[in-house]
C-alpha positions in Angstrom: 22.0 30.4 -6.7 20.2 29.2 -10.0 17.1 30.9 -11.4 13.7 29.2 -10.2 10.9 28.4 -12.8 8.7 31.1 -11.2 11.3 33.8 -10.8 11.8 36.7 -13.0 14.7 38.0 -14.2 14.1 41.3 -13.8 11.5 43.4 -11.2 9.1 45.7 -12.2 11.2 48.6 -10.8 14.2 47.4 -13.1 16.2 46.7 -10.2 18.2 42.9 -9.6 16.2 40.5 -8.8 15.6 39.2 -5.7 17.4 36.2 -4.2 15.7 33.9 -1.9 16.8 33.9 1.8 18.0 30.7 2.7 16.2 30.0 6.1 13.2 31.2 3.3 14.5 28.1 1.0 15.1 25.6 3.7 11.7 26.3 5.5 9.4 25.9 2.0 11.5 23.3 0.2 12.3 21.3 3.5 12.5 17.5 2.9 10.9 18.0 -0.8 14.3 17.5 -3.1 14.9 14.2 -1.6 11.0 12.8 -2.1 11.4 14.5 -5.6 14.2 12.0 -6.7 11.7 8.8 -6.2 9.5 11.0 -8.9 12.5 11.7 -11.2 11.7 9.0 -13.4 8.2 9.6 -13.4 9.1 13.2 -14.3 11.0 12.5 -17.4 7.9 10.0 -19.0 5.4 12.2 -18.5 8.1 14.7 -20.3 7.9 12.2 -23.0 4.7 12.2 -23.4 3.6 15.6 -23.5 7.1 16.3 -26.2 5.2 14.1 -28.7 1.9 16.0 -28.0 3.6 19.0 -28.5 4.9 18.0 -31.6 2.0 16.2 -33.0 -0.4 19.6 -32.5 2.9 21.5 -34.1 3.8 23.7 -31.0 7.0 22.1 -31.6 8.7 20.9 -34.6 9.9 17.5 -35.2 13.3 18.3 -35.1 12.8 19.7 -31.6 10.7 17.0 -30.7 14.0 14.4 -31.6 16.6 16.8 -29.8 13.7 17.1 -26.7 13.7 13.2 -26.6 17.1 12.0 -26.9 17.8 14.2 -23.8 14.9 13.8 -22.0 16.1 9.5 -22.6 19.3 10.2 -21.6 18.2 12.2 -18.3 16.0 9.1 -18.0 18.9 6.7 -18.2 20.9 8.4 -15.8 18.3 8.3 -13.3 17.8 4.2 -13.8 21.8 4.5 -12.9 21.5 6.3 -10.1 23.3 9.2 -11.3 20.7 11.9 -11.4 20.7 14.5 -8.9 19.2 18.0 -8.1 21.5 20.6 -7.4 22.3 22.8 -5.3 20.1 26.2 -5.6 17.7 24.5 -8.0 14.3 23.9 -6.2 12.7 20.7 -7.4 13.1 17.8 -9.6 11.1 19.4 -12.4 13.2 22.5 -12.6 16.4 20.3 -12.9 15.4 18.4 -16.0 14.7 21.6 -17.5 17.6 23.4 -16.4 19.5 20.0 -18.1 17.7 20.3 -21.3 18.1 24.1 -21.3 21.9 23.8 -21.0 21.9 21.1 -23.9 19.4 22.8 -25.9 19.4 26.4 -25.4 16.0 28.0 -26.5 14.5 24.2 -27.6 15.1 22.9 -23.6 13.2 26.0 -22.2 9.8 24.7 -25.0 9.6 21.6 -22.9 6.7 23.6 -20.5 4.4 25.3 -23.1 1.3 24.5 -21.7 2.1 22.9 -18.9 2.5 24.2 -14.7 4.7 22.2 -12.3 1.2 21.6 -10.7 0.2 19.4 -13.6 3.3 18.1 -13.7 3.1 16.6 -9.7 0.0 15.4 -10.3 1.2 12.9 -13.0 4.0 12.5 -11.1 2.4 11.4 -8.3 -0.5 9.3 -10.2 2.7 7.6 -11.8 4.4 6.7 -8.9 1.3 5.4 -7.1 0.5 3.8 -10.2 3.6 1.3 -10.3 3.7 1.2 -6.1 0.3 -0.3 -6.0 0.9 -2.9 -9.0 4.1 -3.7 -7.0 2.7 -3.8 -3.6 -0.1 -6.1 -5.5 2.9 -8.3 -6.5 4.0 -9.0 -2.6 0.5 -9.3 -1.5 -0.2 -12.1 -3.9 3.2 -13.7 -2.9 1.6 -13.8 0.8 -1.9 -14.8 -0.2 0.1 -17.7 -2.0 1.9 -18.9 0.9 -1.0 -18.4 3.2 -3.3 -20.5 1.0 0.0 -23.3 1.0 -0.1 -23.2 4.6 -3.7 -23.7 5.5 -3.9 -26.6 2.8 -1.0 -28.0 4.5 -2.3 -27.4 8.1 -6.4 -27.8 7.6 -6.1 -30.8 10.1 -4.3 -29.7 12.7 -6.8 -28.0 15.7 -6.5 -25.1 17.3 -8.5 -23.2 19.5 -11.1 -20.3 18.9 -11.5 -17.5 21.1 -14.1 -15.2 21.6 -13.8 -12.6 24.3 -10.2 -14.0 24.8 -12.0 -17.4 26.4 -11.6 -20.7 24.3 -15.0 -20.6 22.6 -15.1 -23.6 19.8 -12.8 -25.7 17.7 -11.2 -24.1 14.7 -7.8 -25.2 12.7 -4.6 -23.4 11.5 -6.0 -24.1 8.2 -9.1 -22.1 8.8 -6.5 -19.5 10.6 -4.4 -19.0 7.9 -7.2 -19.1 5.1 -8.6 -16.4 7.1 -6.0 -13.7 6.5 -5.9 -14.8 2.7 -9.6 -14.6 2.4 -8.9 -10.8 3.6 -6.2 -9.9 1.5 -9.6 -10.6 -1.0 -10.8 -7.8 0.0 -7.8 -5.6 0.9 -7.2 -5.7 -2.8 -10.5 -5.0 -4.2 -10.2 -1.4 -2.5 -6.9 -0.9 -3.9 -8.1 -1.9 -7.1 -10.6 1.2 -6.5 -7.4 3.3 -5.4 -5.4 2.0 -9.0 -8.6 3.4 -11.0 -8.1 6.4 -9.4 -4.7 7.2 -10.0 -5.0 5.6 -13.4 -6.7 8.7 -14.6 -4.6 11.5 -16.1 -4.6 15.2 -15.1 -1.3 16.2 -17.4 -3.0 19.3 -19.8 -5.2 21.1 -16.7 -2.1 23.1 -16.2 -2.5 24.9 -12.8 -5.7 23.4 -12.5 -7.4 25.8 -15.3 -6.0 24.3 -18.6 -4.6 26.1 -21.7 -5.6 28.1 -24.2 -3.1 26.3 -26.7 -4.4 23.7 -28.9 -2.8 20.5 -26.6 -4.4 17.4 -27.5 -5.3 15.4 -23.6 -6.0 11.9 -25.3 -2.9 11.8 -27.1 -0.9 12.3 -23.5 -3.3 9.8 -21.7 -2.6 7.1 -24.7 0.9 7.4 -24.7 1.4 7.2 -20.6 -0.5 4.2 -21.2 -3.1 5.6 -18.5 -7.0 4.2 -18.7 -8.8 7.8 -19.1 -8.1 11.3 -17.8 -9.3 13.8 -15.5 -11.7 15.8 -17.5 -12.5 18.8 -15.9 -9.6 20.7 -15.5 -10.3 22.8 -11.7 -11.0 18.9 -10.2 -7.7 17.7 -12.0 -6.1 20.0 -9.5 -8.6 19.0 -6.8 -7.0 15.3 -6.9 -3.5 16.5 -5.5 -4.3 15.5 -1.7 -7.3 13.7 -2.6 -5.2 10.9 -4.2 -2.8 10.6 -1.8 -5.8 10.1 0.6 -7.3 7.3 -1.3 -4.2 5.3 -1.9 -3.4 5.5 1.5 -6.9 4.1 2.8 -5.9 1.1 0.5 -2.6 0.5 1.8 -4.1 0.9 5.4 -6.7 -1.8 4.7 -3.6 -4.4 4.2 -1.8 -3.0 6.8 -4.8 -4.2 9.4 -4.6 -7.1 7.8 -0.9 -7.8 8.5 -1.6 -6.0 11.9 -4.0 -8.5 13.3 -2.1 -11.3 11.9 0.9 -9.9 14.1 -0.8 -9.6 16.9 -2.4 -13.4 16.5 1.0 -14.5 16.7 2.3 -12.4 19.1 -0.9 -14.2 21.7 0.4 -17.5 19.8 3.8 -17.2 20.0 3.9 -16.3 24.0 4.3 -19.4 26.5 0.6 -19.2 27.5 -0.7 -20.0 25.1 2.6 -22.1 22.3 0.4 -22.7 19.2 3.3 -21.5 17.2 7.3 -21.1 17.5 10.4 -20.0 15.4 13.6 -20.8 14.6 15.9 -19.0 16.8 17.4 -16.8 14.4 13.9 -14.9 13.4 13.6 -14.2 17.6 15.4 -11.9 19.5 16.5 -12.7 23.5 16.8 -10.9 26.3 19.4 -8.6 27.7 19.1 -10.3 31.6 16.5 -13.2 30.7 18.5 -16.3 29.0 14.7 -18.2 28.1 13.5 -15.4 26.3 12.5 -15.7 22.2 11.2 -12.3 21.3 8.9 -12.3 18.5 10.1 -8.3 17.7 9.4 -8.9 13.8 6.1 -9.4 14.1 5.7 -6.8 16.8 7.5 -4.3 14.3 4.8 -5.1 11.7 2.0 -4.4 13.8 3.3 -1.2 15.0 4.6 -0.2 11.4 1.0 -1.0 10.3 -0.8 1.0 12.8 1.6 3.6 12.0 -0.4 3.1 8.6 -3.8 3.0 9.1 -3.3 6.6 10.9 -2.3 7.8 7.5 -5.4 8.3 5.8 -6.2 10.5 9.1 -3.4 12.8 8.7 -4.2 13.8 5.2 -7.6 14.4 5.8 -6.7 16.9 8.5 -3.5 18.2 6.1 -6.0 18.7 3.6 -10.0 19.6 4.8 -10.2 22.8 5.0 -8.5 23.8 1.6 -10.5 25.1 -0.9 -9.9 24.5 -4.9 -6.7 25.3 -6.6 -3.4 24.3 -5.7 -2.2 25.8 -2.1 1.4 25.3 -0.6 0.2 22.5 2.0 -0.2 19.9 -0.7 3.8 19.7 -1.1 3.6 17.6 2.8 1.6 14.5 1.3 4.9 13.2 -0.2 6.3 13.2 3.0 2.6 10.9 4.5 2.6 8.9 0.9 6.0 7.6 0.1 7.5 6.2 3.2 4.0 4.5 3.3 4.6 2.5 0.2 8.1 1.2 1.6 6.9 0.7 5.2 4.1 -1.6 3.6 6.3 -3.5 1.7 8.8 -3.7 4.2 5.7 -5.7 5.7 4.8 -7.2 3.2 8.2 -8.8 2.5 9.0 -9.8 6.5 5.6 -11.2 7.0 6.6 -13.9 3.9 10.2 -14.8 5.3 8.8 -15.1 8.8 5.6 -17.3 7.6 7.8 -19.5 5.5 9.6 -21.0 8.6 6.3 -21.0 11.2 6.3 -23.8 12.9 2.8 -24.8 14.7 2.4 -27.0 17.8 0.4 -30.5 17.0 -2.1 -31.8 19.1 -3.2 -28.5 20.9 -6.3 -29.7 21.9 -5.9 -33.0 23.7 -4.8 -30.3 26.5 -8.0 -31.4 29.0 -8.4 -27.2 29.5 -10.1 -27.2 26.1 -12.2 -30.5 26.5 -15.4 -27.6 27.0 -14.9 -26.2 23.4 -16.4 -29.2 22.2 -19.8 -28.6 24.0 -21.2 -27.0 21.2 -20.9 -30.2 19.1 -22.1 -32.2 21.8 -25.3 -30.1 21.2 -25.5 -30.0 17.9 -25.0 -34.6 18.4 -28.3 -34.1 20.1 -30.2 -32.0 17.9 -28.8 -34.3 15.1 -30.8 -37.3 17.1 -34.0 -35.6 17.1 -34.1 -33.3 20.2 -35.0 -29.4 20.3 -32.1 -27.1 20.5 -32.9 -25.3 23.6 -33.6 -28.5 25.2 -30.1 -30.3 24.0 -28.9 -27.2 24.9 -29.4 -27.2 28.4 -28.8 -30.8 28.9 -24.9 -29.5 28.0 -25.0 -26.9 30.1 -26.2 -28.9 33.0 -23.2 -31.5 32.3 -21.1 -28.6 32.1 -22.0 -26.8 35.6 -22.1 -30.4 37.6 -18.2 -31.2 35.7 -19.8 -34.3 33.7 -18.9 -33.0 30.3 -15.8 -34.5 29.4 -14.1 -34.9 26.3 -14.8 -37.1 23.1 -12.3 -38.6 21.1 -14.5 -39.3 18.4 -16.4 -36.3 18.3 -13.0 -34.4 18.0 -12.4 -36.5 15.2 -15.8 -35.8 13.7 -15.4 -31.9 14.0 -11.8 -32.4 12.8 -13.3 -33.8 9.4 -15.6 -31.2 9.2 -13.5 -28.1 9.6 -11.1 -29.9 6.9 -13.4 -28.9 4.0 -11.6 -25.4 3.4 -13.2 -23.0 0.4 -9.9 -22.2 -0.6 -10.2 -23.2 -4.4 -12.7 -20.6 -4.1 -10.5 -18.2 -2.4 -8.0 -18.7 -5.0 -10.2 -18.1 -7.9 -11.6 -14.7 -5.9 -7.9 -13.4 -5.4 -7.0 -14.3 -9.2 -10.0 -12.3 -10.6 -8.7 -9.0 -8.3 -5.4 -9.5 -9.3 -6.3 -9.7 -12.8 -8.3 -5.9 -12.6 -4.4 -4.4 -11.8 -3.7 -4.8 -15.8 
């Protein structure tokens, strides 16, 4: 079994030292040396950086500095190959690339952590990571807002619907329908812009949450990890750990109900009550006993994956509100809550474009004489238009109505059809660009 960071060689009472049990190990390492390989390469830059510190405030020489880098690239290099891996016996991802550059460096390897705790060292890790999820998660969602916007521009004449208390209510238009859910993804993204300031921030130099007495230079680091500022008091550097995790997650949660109402829209419009929309076979799934049946299970799979999601902010508050400052052992389960969230997301994120790309809507929807009545409100509104009170033009309608007199308009539908034509979306557009643009 290899030596831990945190071990000493030799006990107090000079006798060997103590091995770990292995039901100890496999209990308090559990799932953490698979997460730590999605952090590997995260590891080695923030490595990088704090080398050059090192060596520009001379706790290192330049020489070690070159013989630290070269390694610490080539460990780097391995990983972008996919040929990095933790050992057996050796605990984490930050004790293997030190263990590597100890057994290529001897006594220059084991200067890689003056002034510097593996708790600093997660925390960058993490900020990293979350730092280049969220600009690629940013990436999908403006690949969806694009298509969205494309599809209610090609379909902001073709009526459909709207339902309020699951009764037809009033005309609306796919083009409005889709515009919607980009109009949202507006917002989704200006609270993960709030989440990518956070993690933007570096905490590398607060050590194990109570800085160093050695003369480190924390600009130089945040410069050269190309990070916006840093977190300056040391004891709420350490308080991040958790509290990050928590944040990112609320913005990947607020996309998620996005893509989950969306789902669940097509899911109603996609069933044979009500046919506003249908796919090619191949993106359905049949039945096992029923021949007719054209399962819509990709879209049902997003909206569970993305409830699954917005229950994630909920389980890191509870993993984390009742800790107090410092670092405490509990904070090692947010990997386990924060990375399969940025795939899951993705996964999404990535389905929800293929799908959309080949929806196919149902013309005409509203000729159906069940949906003649959402056209009363415009029948009121014809009257106010001529001169008459609302309430009064309103209950003319609703007189029609109850003695089955209203019936449908041709022309009005045409009228209403012109109206609900005249999309913001240029202004949409411009609103999403402006977001995106805040993500660097």
């Amino acid at each position: 079994m290899k030596t831990k960071l945190w071990e000493k060689p030799v006990c107090r009472q000079g006798r060997e030292k103590t091995k770990s049990l292995k039901w100890l190990e496999d209990f308090t390492v559990g799932n953490d040396k698979a997460l730590d390989l999605e952090l590997a390469e995260f590891d080695v830059l923030g490595s990088l950086a704090h080398v050059a510190m090192l060596e520009n405030v001379n706790l290192i020489s330049n020489y070690e500095f070159v013989l630290l880098k070269k390694e610490l690239n080539q460990i780097l290099r391995s990983i972008k190959e996919g040929n990095f891996k933790i050992d057996e016996g050796v605990e984490d991802v930050h004790s293997q690339i030190e263990l590597i550059l100890t057994a290529k460096l001897g006594e220059t390897g084991k200067k890689i952590h003056t002034a510097r705790s593996r708790n600093d060292q997660v925390l960058l890790d993490i900020k990293l990571y979350s730092k280049q999820k969220i600009q690629e998660t940013v990436l999908q969602t403006k690949e969806l807002f694009n298509l969205l916007i494309e599809l209610s521009e090609k379909h902001k004449s073709d009526l459909l619907p709207g339902y309020t208390h699951f009764q037809a209510a009033m005309p609306s238009s796919f083009g409005l329908w889709f515009g919607a859910y980009a109009e949202s993804l507006c917002d989704d993204l200006e609270i993960m812009n709030a989440a990518y300031n956070v993690v933007n921030r570096n905490p590398l130099g607060s050590g194990a949450g109570y800085g160093s007495s050695l003369p480190i230079d924390r600009g130089f680091t945040t410069k050269e990890l190309g990070l916006e500022s840093m977190n300056y008091n040391v004891v709420y550097a350490q308080m991040t750990r958790g509290k990050t995790e928590k944040i990112v997650c609320m913005a990947l949660a607020n996309i998620a109900a996005t893509l989950s109402k969306m789902a669940m829209d097509i899911c109603l419009y996609n069933s044979q009550n009500f046919a506003f929309v249908t796919f090619p076979d191949q993106l359905t799934t049949g039945s096992s006993i029923m021949p007719h049946k054209k399962n819509p299970d990709v879209f049902e799979l997003i909206r569970a994956k993305c409830n699954r999601i917005q229950a994630l902010p909920n389980e890191l508050i509870l993993l984390t509100n009742n800790l107090p400052s410092g670092y405490h052992r509990d904070l090692q389960l947010t990997k386990d809550i924060l990375f399969p969230a940025f795939r899951n997301l993705q996964d999404c994120l990535s389905a929800s474009v293929n799908m959309l790309k080949e929806i196919q809507i149902t013309k005409n929807i509203l000729n159906d004489k069940k949906y003649e009545l959402i056209f009363s409100v415009e029948a009121v509104n014809d009257l106010v238009k001529s001169g008459l009170p609302f309430r009064e033009a309103y209950q003319l309608v609703g007189e029609k109505i109850q003695k089955n007199e209203f019936h449908f308009d041709s022309d009005l539908n045409h009228t209403h059809e012109g109206s609900i034509g005249n999309l913001m979306n240029v202004e949409i557009k411009q609103r999403f660009e402006g977001v995106v643009k805040k993500f660097g």
